[in-house]
C-alpha positions as CSV (number, residue, x, y, z in Angstrom):
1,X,-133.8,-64.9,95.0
2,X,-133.2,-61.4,94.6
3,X,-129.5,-62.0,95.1
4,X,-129.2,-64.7,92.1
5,X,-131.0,-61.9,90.1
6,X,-128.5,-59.2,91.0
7,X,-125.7,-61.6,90.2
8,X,-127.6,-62.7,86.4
9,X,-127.3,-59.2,85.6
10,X,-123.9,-58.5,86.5
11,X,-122.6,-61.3,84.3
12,X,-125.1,-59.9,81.9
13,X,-123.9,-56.9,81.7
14,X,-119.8,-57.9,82.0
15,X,-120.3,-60.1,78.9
16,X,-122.4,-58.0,77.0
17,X,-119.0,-55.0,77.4
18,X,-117.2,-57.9,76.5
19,X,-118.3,-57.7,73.3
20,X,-116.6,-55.8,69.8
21,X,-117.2,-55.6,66.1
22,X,-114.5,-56.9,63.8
23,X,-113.3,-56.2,60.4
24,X,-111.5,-58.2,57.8
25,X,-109.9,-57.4,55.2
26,X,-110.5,-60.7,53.1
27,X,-108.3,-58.7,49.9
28,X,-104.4,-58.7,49.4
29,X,-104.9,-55.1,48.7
30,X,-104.8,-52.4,52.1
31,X,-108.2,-50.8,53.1
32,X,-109.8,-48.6,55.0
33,X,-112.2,-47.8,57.5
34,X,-113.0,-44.4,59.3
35,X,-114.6,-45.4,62.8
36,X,-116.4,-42.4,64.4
37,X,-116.8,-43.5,68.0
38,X,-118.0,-41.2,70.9
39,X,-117.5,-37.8,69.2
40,X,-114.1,-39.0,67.9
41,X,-113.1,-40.5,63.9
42,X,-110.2,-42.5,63.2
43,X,-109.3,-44.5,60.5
44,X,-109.1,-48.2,61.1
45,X,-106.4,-49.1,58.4
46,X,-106.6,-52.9,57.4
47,X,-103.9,-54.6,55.4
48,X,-104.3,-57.6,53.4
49,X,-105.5,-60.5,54.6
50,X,-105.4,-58.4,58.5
51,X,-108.4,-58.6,60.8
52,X,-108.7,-56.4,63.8
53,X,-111.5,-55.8,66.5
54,X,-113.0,-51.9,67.5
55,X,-116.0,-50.7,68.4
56,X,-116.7,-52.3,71.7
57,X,-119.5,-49.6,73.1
58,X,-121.5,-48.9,69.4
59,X,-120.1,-47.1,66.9
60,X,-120.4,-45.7,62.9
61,X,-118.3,-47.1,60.3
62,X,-117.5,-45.5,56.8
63,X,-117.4,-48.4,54.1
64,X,-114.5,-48.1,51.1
65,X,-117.5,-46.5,49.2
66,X,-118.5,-44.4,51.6
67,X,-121.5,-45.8,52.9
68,X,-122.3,-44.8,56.9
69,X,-123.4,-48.1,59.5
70,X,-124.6,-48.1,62.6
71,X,-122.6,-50.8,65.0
72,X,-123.7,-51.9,68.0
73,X,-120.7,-53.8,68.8
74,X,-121.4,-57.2,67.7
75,X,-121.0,-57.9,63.9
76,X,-118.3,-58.6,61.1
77,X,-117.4,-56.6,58.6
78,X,-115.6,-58.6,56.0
79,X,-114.1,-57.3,52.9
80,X,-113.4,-59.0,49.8
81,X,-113.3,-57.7,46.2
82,X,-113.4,-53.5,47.9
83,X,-116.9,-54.2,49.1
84,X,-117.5,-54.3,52.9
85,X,-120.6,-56.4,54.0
86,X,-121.9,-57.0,57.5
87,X,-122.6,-60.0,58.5
């Protein structure tokens, strides 16, 4: 028993690091995100129509309007119209 816990957590845990947030840039136009991620910003530049994923461990993301999100690593961010939603 304790063995086919052990193993339920491994996998657990492997597909839980498995995991990253996404971003798409749903515009023709370029955008950007910055991505501050252990300690360290960089910006996550998008062009039209790209999609890309980051953030695998929990992250914050800057919006186009400057608006500051807590990631864990799991959602979307799509952009359409300039505006970046979470979903």
């Amino acid at each position: 028993m304790t063995k086919t816990l052990v193993a339920a957590f491994v996998l657990l845990a492997a597909g839980a690091s498995a995991h990253a947030a996404s971003a798409v840039n749903l515009d023709s136009e370029p955008r950007t995100l910055v991505v501050t991620e252990g300690g360290s910003k960089t910006e996550l530049a998008l062009g039209g129509n790209e999609s890309v994923d980051f953030c695998q461990n929990g992250c914050f993301v800057t919006m186009p309007n400057g608006d500051i999100e807590a990631l864990t690593g799991s959602e979307t961010i799509e952009i359409s119209g300039g505006v970046a939603r979470i979903k």
